[in-house]
N, CA and C atoms of all chains as a GROMACS GRO file, in nm:
protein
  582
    1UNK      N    1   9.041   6.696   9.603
    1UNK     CA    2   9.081   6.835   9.622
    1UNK      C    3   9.008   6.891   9.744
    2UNK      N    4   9.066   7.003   9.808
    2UNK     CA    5   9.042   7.041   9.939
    2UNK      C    6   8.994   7.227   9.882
    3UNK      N    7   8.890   7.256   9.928
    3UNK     CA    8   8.850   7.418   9.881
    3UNK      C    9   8.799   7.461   9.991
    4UNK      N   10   8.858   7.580  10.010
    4UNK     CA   11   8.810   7.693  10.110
    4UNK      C   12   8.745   7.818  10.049
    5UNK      N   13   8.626   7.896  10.090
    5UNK     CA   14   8.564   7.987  10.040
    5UNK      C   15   8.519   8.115  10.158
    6UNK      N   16   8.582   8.188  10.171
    6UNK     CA   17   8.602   8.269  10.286
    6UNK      C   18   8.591   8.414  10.283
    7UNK      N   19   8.484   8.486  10.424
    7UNK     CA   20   8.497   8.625  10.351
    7UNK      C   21   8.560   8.694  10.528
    8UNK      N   22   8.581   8.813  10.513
    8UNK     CA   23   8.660   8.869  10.576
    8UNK      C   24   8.673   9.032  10.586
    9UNK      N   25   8.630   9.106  10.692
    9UNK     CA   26   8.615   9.220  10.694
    9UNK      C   27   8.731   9.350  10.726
   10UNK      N   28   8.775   9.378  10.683
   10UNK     CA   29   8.898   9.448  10.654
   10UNK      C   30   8.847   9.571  10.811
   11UNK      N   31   8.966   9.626  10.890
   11UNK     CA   32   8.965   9.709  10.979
   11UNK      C   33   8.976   9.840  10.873
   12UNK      N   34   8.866   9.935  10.938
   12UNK     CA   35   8.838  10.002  10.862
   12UNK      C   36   8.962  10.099  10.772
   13UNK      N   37   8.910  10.124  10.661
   13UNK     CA   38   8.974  10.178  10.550
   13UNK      C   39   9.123  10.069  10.520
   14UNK      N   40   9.119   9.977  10.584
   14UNK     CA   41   9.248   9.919  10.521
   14UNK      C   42   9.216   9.800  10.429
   15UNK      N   43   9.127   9.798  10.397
   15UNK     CA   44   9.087   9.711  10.264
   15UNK      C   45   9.224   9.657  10.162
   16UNK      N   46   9.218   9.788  10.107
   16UNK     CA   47   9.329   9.747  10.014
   16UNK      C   48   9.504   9.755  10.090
   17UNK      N   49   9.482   9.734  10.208
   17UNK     CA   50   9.619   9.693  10.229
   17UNK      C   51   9.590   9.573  10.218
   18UNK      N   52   9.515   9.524  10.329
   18UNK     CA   53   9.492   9.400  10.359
   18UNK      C   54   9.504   9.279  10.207
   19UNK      N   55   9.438   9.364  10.110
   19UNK     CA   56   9.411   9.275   9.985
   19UNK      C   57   9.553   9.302   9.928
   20UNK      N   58   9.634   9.383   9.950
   20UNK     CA   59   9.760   9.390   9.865
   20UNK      C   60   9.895   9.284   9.984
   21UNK      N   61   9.863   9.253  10.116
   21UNK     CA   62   9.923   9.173  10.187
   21UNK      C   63   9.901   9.007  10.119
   22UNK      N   64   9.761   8.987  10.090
   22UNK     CA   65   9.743   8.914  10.080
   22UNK      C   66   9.750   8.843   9.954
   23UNK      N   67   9.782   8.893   9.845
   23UNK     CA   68   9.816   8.906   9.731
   23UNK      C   69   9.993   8.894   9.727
   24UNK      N   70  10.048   8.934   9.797
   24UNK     CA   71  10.193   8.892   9.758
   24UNK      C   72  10.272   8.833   9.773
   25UNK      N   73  10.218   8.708   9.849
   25UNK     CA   74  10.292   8.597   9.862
   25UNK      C   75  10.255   8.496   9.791
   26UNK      N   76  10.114   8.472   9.743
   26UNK     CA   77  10.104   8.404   9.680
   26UNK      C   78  10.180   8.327   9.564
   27UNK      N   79  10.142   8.176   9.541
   27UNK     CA   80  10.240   8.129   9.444
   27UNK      C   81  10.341   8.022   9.468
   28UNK      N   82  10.388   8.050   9.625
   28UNK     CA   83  10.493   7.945   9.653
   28UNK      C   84  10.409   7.825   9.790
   29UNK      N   85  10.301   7.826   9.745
   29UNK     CA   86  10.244   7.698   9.749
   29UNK      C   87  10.217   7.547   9.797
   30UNK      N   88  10.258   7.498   9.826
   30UNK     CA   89  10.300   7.342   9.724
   30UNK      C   90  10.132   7.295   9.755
   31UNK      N   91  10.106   7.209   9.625
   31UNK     CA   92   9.969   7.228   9.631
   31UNK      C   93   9.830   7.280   9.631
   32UNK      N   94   9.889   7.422   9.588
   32UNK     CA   95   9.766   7.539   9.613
   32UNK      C   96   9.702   7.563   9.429
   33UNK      N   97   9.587   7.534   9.416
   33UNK     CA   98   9.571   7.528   9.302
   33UNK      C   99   9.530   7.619   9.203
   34UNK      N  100   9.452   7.722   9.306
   34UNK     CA  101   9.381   7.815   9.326
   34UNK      C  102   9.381   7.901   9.445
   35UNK      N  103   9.406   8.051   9.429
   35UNK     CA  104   9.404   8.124   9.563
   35UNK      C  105   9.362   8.258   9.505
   36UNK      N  106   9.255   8.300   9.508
   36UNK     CA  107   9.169   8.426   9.435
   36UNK      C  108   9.159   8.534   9.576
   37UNK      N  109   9.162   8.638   9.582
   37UNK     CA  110   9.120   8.754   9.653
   37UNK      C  111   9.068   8.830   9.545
   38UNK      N  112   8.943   8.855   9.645
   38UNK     CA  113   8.869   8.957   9.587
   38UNK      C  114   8.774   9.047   9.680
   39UNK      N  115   8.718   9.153   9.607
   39UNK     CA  116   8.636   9.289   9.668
   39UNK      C  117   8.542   9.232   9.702
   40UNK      N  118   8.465   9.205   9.856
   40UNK     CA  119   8.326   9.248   9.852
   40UNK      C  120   8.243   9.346   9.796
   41UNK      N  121   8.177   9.411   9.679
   41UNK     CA  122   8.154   9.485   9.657
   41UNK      C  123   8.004   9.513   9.716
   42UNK      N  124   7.962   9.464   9.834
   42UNK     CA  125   7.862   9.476   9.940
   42UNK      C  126   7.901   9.517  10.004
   43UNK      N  127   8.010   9.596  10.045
   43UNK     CA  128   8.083   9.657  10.143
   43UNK      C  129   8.203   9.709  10.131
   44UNK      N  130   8.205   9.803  10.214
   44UNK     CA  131   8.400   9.895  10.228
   44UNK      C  132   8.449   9.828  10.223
   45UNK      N  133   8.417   9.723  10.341
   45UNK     CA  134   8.572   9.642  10.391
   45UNK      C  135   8.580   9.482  10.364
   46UNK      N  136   8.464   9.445  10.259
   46UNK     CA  137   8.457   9.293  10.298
   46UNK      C  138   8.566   9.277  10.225
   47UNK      N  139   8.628   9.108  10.187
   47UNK     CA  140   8.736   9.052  10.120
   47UNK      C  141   8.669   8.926  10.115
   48UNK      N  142   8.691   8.852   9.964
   48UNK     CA  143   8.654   8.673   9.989
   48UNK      C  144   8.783   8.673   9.966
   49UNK      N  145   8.796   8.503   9.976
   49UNK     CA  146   8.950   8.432   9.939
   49UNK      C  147   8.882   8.312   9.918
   50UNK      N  148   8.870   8.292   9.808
   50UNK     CA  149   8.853   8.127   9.716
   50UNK      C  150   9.001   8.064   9.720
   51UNK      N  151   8.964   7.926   9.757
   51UNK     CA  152   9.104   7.838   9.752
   51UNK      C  153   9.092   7.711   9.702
   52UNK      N  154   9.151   7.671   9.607
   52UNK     CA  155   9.140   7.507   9.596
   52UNK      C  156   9.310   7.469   9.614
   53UNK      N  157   9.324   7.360   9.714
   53UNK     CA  158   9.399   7.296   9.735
   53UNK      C  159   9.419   7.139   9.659
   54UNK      N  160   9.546   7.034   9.683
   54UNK     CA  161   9.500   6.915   9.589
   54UNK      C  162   9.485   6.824   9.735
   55UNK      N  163   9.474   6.884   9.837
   55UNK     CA  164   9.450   6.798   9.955
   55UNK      C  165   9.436   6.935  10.072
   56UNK      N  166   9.364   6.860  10.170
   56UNK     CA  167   9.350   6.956  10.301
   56UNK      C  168   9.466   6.924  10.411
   57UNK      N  169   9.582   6.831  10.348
   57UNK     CA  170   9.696   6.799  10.418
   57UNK      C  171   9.795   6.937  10.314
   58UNK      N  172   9.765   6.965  10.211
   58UNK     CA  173   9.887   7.079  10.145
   58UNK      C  174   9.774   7.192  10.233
   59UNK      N  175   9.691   7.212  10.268
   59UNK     CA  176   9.656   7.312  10.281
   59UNK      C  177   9.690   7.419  10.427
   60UNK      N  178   9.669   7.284  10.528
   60UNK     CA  179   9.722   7.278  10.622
   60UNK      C  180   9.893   7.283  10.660
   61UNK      N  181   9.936   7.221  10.612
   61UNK     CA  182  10.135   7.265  10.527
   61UNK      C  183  10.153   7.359  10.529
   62UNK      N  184  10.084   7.416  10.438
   62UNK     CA  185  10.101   7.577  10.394
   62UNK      C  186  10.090   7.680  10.483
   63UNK      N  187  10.019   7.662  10.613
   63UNK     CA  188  10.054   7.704  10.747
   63UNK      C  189  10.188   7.678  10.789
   64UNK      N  190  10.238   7.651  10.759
   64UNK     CA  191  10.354   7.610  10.852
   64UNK      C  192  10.490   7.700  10.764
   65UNK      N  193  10.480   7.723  10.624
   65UNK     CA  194  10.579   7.778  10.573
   65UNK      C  195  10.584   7.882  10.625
   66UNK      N  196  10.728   7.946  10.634
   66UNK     CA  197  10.756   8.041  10.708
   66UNK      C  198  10.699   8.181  10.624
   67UNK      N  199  10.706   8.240  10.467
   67UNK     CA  200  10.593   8.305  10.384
   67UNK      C  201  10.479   8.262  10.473
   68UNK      N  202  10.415   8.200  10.468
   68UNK     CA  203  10.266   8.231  10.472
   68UNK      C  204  10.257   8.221  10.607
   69UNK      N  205  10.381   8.216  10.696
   69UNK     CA  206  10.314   8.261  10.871
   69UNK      C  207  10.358   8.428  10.893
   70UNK      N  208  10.449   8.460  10.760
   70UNK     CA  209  10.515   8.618  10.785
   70UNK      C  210  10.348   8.673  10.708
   71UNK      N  211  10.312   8.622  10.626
   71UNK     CA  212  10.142   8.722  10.535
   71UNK      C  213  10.066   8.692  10.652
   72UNK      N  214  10.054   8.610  10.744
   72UNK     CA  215   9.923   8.588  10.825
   72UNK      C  216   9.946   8.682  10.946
   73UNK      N  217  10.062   8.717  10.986
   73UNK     CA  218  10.077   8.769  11.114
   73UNK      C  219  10.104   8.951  11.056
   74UNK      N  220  10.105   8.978  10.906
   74UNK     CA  221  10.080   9.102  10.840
   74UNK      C  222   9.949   9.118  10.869
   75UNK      N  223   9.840   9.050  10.802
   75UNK     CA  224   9.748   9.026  10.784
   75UNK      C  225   9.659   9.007  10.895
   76UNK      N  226   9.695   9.008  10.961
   76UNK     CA  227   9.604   8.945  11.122
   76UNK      C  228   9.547   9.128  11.180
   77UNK      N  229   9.702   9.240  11.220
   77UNK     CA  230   9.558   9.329  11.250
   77UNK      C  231   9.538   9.407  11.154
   78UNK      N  232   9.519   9.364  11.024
   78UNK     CA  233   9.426   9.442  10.943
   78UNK      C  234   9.284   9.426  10.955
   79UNK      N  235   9.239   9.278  10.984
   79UNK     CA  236   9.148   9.198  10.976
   79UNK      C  237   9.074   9.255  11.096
   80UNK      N  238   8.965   9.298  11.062
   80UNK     CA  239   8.849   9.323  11.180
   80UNK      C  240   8.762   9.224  11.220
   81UNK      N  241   8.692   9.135  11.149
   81UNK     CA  242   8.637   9.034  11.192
   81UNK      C  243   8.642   8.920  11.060
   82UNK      N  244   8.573   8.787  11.046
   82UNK     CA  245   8.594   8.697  11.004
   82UNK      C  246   8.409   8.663  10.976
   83UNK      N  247   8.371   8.637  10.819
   83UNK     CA  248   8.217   8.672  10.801
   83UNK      C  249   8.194   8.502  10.790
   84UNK      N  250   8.166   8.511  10.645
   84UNK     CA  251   8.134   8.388  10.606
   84UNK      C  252   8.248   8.242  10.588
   85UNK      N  253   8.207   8.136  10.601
   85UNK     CA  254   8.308   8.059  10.595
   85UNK      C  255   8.282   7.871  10.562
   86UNK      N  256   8.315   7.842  10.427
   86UNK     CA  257   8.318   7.738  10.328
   86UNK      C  258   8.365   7.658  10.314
   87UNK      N  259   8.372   7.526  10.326
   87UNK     CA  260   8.468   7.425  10.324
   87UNK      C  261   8.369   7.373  10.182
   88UNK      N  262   8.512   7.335  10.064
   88UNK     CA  263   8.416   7.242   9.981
   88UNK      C  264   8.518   7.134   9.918
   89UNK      N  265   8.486   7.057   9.836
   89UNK     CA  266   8.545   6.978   9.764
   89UNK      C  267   8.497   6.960   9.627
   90UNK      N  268   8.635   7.057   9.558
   90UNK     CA  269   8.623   7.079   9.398
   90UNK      C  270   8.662   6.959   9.372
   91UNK      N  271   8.594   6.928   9.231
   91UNK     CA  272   8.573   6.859   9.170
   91UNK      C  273   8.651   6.864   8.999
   92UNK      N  274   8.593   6.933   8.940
   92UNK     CA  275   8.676   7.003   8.838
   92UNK      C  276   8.667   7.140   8.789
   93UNK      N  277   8.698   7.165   8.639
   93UNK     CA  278   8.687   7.292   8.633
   93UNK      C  279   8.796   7.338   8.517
   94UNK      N  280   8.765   7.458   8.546
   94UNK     CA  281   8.896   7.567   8.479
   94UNK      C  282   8.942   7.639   8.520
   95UNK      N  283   9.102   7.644   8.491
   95UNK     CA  284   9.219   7.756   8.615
   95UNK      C  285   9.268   7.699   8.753
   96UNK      N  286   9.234   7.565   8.728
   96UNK     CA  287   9.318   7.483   8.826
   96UNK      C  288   9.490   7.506   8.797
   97UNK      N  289   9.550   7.577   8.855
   97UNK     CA  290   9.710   7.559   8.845
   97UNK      C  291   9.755   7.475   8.864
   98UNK      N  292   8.821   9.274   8.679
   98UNK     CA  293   8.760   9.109   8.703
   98UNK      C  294   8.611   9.150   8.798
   99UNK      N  295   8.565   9.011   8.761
   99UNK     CA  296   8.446   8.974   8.803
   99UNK      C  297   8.398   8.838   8.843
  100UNK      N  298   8.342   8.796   8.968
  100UNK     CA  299   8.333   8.684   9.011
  100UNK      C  300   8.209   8.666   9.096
  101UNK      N  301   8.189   8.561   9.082
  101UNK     CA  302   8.091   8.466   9.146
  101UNK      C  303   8.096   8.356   9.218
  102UNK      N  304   8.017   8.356   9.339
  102UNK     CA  305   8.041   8.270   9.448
  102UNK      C  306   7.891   8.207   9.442
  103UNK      N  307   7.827   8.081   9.385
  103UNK     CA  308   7.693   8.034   9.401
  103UNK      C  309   7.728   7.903   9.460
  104UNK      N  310   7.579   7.852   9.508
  104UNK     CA  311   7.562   7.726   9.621
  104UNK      C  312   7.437   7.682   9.510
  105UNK      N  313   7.393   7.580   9.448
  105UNK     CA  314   7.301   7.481   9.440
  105UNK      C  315   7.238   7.348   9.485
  106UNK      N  316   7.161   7.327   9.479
  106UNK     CA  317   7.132   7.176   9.518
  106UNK      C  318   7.048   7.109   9.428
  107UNK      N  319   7.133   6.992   9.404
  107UNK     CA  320   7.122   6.896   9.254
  107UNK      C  321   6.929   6.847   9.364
  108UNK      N  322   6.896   6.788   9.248
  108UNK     CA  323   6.762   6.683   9.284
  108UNK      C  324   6.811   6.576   9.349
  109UNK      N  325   6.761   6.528   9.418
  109UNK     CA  326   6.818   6.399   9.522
  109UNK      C  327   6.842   6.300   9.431
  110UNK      N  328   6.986   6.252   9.484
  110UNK     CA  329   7.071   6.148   9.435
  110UNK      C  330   7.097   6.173   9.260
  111UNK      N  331   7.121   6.359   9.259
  111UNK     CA  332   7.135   6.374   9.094
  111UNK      C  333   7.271   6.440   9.102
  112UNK      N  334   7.340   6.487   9.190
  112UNK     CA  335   7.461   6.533   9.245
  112UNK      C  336   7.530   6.544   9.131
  113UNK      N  337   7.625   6.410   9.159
  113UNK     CA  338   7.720   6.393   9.067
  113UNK      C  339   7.676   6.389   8.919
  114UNK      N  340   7.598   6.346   8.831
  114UNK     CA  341   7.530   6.392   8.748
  114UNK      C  342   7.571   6.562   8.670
  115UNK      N  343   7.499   6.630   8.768
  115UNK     CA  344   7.482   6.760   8.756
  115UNK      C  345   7.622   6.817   8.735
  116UNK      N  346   7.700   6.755   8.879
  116UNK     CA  347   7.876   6.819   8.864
  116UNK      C  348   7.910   6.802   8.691
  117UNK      N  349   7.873   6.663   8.653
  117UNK     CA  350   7.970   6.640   8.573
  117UNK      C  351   7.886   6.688   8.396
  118UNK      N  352   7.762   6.742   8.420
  118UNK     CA  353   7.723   6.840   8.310
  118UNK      C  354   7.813   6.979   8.340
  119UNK      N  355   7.816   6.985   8.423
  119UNK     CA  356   7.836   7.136   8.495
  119UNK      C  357   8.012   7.140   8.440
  120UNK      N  358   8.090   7.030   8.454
  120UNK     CA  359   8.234   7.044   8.421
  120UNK      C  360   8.261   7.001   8.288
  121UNK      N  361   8.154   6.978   8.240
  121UNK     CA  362   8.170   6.916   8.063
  121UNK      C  363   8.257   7.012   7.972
  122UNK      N  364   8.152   7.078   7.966
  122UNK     CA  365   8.161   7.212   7.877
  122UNK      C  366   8.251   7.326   7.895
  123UNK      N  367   8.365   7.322   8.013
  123UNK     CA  368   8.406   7.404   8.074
  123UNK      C  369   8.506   7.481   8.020
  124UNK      N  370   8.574   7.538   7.965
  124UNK     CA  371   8.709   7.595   7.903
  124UNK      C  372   8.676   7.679   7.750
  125UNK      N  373   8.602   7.668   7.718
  125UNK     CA  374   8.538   7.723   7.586
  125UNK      C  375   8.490   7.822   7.614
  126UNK      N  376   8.493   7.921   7.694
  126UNK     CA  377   8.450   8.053   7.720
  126UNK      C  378   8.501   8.196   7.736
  127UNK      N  379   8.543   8.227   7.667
  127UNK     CA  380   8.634   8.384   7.656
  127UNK      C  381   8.625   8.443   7.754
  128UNK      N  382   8.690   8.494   7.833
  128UNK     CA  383   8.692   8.575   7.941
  128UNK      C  384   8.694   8.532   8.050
  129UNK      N  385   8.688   8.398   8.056
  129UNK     CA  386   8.688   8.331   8.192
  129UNK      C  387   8.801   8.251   8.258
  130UNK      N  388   8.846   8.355   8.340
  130UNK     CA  389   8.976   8.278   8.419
  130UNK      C  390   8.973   8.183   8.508
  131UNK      N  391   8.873   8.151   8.565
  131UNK     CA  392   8.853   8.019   8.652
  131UNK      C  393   8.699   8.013   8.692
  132UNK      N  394   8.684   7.852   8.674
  132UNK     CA  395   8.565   7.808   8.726
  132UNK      C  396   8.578   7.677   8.786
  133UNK      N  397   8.509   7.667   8.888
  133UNK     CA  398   8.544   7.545   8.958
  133UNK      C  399   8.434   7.529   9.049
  134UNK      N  400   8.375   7.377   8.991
  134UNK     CA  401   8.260   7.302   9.062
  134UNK      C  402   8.342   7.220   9.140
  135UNK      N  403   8.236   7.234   9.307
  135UNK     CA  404   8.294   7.190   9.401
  135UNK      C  405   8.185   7.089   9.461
  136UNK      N  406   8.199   6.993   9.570
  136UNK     CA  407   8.080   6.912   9.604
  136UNK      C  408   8.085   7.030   9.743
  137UNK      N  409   7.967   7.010   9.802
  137UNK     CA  410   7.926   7.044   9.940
  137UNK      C  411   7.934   6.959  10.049
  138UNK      N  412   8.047   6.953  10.112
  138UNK     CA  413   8.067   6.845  10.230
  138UNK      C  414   7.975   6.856  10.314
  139UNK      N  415   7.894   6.917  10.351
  139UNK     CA  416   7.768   6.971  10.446
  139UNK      C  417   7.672   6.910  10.410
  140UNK      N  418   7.632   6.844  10.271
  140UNK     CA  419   7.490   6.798  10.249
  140UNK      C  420   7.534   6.693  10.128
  141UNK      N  421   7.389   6.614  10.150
  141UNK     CA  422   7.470   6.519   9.986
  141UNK      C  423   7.401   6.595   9.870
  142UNK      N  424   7.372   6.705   9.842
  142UNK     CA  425   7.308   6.733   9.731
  142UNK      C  426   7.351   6.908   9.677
  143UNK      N  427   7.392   6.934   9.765
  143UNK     CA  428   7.513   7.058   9.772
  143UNK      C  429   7.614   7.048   9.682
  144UNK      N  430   7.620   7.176   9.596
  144UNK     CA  431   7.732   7.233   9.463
  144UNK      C  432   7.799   7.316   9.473
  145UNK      N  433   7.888   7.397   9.528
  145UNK     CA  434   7.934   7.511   9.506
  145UNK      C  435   8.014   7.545   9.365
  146UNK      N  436   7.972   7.643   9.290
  146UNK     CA  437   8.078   7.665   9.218
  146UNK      C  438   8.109   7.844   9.192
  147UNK      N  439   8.222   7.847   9.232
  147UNK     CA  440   8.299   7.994   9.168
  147UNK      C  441   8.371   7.994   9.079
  148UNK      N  442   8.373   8.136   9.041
  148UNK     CA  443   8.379   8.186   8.884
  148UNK      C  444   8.500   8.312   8.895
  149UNK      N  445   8.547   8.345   8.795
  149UNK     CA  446   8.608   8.439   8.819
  149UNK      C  447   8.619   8.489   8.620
  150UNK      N  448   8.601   8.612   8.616
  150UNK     CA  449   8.524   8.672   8.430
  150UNK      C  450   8.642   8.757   8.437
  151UNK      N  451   8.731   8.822   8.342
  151UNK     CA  452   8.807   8.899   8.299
  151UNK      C  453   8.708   9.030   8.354
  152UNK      N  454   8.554   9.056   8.294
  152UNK     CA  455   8.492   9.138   8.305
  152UNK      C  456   8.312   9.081   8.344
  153UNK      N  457   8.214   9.184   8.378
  153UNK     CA  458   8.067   9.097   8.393
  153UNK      C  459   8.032   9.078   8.269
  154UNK      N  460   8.094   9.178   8.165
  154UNK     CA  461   8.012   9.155   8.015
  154UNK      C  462   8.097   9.005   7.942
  155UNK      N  463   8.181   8.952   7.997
  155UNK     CA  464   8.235   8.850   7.943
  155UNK      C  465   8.165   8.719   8.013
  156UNK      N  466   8.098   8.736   8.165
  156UNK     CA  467   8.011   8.623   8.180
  156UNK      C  468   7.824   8.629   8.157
  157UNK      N  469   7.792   8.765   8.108
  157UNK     CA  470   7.671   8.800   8.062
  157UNK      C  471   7.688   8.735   7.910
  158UNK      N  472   7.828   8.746   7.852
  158UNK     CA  473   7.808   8.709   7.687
  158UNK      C  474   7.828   8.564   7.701
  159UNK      N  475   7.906   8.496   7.802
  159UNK     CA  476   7.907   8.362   7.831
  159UNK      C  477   7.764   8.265   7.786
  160UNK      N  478   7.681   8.353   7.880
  160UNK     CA  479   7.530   8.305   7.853
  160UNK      C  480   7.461   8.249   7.726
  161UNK      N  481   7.517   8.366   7.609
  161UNK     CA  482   7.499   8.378   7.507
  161UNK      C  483   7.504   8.257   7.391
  162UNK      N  484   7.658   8.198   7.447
  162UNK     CA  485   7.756   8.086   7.386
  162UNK      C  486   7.632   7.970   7.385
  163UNK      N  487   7.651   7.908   7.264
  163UNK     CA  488   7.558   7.753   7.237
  163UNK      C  489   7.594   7.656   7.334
  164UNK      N  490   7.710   7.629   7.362
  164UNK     CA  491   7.732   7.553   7.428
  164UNK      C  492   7.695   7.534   7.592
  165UNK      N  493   7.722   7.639   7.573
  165UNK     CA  494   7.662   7.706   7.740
  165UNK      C  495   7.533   7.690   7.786
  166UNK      N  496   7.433   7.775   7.599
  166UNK     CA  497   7.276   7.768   7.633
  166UNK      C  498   7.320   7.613   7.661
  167UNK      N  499   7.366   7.529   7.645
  167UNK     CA  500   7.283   7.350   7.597
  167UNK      C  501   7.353   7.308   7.771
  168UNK      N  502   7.436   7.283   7.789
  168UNK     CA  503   7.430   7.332   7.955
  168UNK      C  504   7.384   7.353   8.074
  169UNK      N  505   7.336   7.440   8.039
  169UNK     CA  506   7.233   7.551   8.139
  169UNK      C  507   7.138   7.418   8.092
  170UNK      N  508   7.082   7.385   7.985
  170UNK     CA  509   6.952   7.344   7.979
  170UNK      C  510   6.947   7.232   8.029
  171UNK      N  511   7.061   7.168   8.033
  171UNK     CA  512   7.054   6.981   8.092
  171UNK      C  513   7.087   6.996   8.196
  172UNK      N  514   7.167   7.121   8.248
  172UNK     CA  515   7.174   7.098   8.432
  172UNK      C  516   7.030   7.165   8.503
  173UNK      N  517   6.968   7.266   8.410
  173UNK     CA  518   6.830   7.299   8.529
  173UNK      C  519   6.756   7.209   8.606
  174UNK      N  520   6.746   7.099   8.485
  174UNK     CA  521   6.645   7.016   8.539
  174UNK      C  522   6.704   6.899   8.660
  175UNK      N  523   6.800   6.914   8.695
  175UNK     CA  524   6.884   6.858   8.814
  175UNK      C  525   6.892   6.912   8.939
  176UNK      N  526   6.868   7.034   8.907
  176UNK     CA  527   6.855   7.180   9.022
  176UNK      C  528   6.775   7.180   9.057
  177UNK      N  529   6.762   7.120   9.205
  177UNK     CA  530   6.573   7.115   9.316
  177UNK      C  531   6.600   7.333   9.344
  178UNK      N  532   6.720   7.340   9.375
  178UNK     CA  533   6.685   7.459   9.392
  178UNK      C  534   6.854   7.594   9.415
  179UNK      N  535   6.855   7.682   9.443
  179UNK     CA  536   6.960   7.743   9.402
  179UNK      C  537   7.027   7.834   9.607
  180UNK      N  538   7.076   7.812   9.622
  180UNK     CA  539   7.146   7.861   9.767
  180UNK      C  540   7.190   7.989   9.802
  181UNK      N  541   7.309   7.978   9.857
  181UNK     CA  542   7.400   8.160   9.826
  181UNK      C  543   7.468   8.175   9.730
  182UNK      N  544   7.434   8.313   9.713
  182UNK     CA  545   7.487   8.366   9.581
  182UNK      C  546   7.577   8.497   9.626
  183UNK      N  547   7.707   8.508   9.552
  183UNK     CA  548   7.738   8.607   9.592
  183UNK      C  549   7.846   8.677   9.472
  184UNK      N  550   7.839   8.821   9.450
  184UNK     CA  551   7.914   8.885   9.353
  184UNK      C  552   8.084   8.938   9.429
  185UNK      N  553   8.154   8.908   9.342
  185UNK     CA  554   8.284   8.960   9.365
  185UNK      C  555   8.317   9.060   9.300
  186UNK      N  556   8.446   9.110   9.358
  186UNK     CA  557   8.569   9.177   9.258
  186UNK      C  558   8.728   9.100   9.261
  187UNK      N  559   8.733   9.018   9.234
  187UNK     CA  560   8.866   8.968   9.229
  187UNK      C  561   8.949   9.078   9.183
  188UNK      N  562   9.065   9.022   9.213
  188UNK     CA  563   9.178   9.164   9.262
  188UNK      C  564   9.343   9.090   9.184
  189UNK      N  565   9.357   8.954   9.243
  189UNK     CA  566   9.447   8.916   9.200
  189UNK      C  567   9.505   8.761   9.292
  190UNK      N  568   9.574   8.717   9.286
  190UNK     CA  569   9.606   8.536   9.330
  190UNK      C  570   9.698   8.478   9.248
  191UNK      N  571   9.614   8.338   9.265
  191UNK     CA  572   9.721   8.247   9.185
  191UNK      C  573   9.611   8.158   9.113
  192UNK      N  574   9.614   8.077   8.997
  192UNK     CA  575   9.560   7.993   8.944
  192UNK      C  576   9.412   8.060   8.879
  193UNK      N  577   9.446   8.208   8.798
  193UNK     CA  578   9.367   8.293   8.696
  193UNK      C  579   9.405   8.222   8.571
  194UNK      N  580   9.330   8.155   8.478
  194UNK     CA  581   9.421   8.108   8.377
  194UNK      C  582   9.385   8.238   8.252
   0.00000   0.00000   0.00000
């Protein structure tokens, strides 16, 4: 499995767009096992995005669907800057889809 | 919701070990929509695992659970030491079970 762990600073006051862009495409996938958004609650504007993929070849894919290049190019000037950033490899667990 | 983003590091050459106390016990916990131990491609002794709680009082009562104490107690001693830690607000995604 392929996991991304990512945080992300929302242009100011658009937090919750940004988190409601990013939130609604989710689902159509292929391979996505896991895709969490959530509040920095260290900040106005932060955002993480936890991801487990079942490979870093679906993950990379998933760029290419036409959904997730229409949320990224929504999503792009909400985004003020780009914080922390995680590459891991899950292992197991619970709430793997 | 409520979530958690932590980094550990097993005792040298206790890694996998640790993962697989760490994913034993996993699914027996009320309130918890996803957890997922990850390896650290960055180091050989690197863990990541995130969490994601219905609520904080559902991973404070987590603690509580026997199974959990017994857990906690066989992975400490695997743990040279503990990394970044970080609190969420999950919001919404895919793969909440």
């Amino acid at each position: 499995m392929y996991g991304l762990i990512g945080q992300m600073f929302a242009a100011q006051g658009r937090r919750e767009e940004l988190i409601a862009v990013m939130c609604a495409s989710v689902g159509e996938m292929p391979g996505c096992l896991s895709y969490v958004v959530a509040r920095d609650p260290k900040s106005d504007d932060g955002v993480w995005v936890t991801e487990v993929w079942d490979s870093a070849e679906s993950h990379k894919g998933s760029l290419a669907i036409p959904e997730v290049k229409a949320t990224i190019e929504k999503a792009m000037p909400l985004i003020a800057r780009f914080g922390e950033h995680f590459e891991t490899e899950p292992v197991g667990g619970h709430g793997l889809a």
